[in-house]
C-alpha positions as CSV (number, residue, x, y, z in Angstrom):
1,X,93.2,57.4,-30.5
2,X,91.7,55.2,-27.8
3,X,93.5,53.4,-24.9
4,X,92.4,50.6,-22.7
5,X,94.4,49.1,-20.0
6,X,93.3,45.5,-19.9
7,X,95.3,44.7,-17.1
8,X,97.3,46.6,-14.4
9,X,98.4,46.2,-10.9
10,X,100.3,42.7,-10.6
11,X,103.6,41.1,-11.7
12,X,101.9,38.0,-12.0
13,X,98.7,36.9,-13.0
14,X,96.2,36.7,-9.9
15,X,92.5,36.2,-9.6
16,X,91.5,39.8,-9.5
17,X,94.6,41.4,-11.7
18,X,96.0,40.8,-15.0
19,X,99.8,41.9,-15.8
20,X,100.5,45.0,-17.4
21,X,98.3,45.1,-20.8
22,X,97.8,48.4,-23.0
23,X,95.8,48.5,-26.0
24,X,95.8,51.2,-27.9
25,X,93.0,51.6,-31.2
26,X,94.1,54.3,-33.9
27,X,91.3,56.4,-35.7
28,X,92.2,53.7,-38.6
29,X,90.5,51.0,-36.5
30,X,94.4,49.3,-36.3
31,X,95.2,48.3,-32.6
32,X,98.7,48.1,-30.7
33,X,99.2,45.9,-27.6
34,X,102.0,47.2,-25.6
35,X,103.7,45.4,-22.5
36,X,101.9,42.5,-23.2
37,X,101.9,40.0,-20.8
38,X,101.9,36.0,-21.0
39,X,98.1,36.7,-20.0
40,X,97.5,39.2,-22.7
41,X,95.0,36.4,-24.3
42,X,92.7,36.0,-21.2
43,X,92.5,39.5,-20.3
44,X,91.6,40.2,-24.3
45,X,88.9,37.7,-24.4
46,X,87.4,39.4,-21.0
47,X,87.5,42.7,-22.7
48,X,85.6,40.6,-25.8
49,X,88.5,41.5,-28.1
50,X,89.9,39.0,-31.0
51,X,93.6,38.7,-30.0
52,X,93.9,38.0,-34.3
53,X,92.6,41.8,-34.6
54,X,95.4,43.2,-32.5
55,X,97.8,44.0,-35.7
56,X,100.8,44.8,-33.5
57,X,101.5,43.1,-29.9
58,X,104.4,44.3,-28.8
59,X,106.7,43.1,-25.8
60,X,109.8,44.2,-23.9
C-alpha cells in the first residue's frame, strides 16, 4: 500500500496549498482518494495522476 498526500495544510485552496487530499494505491494497482477536496482535480493533475484512474474518491 502506498499513500500520497496531494494536498495538506489549508481549508481553502491557496497558491502554495491544496485542501486536504489522500491517495492511497493498493498492491492491485486500484487507488482511493479520501477527503477529497473541490481541488482534488488540480492537485491530481500536479502529481501527473488521471483523476479517471482514481476508482474510489471518497468525501465527507
Amino acid at each position: 500500500m502506498k499513500i500520497k498526500f496531494i494536498g495538506v495544510g489549508s481549508a481553502f485552496t491557496t497558491p502554495d496549498y491544496y485542501q486536504p487530499n489522500i491517495l492511497i494505491t493498493a498492491r492491485t494497482g486500484k487507488k482511493l482518494l479520501l477527503d477529497c477536496g473541490s481541488d482534488a482535480r488540480f492537485a491530481l493533475a500536479e502529481c501527473n495522476i488521471n483523476g479517471y484512474n482514481v476508482h474510489f474518491p471518497f468525501t465527507c
